[in-house]
C-alpha positions in Angstrom: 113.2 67.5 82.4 114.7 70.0 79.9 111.7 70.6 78.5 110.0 71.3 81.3 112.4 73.8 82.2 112.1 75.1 78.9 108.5 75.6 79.3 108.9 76.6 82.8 111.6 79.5 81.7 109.3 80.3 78.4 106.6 81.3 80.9 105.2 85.2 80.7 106.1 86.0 84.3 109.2 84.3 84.4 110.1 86.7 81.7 108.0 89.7 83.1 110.4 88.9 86.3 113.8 89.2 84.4 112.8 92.1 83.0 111.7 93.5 86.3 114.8 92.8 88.4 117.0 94.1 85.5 115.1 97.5 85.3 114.8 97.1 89.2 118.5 97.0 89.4 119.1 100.1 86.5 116.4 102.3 88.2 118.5 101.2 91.6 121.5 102.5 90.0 120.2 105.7 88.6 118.7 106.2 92.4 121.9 105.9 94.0 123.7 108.4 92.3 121.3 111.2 92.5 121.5 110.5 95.9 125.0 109.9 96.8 126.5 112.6 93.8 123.3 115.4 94.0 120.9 115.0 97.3 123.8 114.1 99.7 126.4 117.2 98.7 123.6 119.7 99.4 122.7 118.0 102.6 126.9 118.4 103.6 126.1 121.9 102.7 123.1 122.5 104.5 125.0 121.4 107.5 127.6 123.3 107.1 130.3 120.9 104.9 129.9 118.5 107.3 130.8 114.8 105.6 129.1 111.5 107.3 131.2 109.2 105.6 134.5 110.9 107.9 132.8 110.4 111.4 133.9 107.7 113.5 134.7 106.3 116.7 138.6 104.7 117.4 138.5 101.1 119.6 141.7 100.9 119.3 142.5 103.8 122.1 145.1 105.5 119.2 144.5 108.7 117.9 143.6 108.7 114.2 143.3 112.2 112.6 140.7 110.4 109.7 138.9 107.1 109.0 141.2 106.7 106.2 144.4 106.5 108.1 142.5 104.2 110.8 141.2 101.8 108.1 144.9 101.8 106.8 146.1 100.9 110.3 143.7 98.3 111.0 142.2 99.9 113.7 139.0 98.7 114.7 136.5 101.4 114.5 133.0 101.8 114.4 132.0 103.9 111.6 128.3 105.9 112.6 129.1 108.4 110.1 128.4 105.6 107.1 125.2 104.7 108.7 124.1 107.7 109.0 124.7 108.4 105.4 123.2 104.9 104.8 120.3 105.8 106.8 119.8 109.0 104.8 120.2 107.6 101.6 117.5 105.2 102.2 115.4 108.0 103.3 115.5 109.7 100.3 115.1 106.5 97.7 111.9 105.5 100.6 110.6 108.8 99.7 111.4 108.8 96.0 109.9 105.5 95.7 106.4 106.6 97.6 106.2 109.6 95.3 106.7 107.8 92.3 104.1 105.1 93.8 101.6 107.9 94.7 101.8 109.1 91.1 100.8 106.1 89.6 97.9 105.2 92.4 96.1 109.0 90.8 96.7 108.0 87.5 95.0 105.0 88.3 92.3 106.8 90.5 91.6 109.3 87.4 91.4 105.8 85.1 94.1 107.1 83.0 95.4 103.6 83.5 92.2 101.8 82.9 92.0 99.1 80.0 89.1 100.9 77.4 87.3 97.2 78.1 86.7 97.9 81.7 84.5 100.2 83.8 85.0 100.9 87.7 82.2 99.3 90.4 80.5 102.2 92.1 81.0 100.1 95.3 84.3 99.4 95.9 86.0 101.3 92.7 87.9 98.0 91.7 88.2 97.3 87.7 85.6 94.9 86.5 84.7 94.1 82.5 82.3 96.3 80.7 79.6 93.2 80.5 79.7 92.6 84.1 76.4 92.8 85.9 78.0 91.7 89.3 81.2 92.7 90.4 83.9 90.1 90.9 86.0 92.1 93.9 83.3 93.0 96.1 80.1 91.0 94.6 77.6 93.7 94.5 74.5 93.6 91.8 75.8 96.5 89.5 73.0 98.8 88.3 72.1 99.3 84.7 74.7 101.9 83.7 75.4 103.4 87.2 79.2 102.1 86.3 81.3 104.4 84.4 83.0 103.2 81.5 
């Protein structure tokens, strides 16, 4: 059984995974801060100084002059200030995310990513070997050199 696991653990995409969630998490990091310390100050100024995280309701029928002094109460509150800011942070990682996405999708498009042993298949632009006479993706009979290499 160890061995197995050994094996199992020694695998490329278990590995390729570790890495993946530990750059994940990093890149997560690195994310968050431009958004809470950069993106988000601008935004409070934008709106005039306004500051998401301070906006709530009181439940408990008191009168608290800020969130602090309610959470240091124990008043129940509900707190639509942090999910705004919440909501808007995930906006602006979303958005990060898709440009950094759509970066890489032209960069593949413009086969800068392509492997020099591959060529594109005029029919359905997937990556198929140089030797291919039939493509794999979309099985279409490839023409004599109408792929580009």
């Amino acid at each position: 059984m160890l061995k197995e696991f050994r094996t199992f653990i020694a695998r490329g995409n278990v590995i390729d995974l570790a890495v993946g969630v530990v750059i994940g998490a990093a890149f997560g990091k690195v994310v968050d801060s431009l958004v809470k310390d950069m993106v988000m100050p601008l935004i409070g100024l934008v709106l005039k100084r306004v500051d998401f995280t301070t906006l709530f309701i009181d439940l408990s029928g008191n009168h608290y002059a800020t969130l602090a002094e309610a959470q240091k109460a124990s008043a129940p509150t509900i707190n639509y200030g942090q999910f705004i800011n919440t909501l808007l942070q995930f906006v602006i990682v979303a958005f990060a995310v898709f440009l950094l996405i759509r970066q890489y999708n032209r960069m593949r498009e413009t086969n800068a990513l392509k492997p020099a042993n591959e060529k594109v298949c005029p029919f359905c632009r997937m990556n198929i070997p140089l030797e291919a006479t039939r493509c794999a993706h979309c099985t279409s009979v490839l023409p004599e050199g109408a792929a580009a290499p």
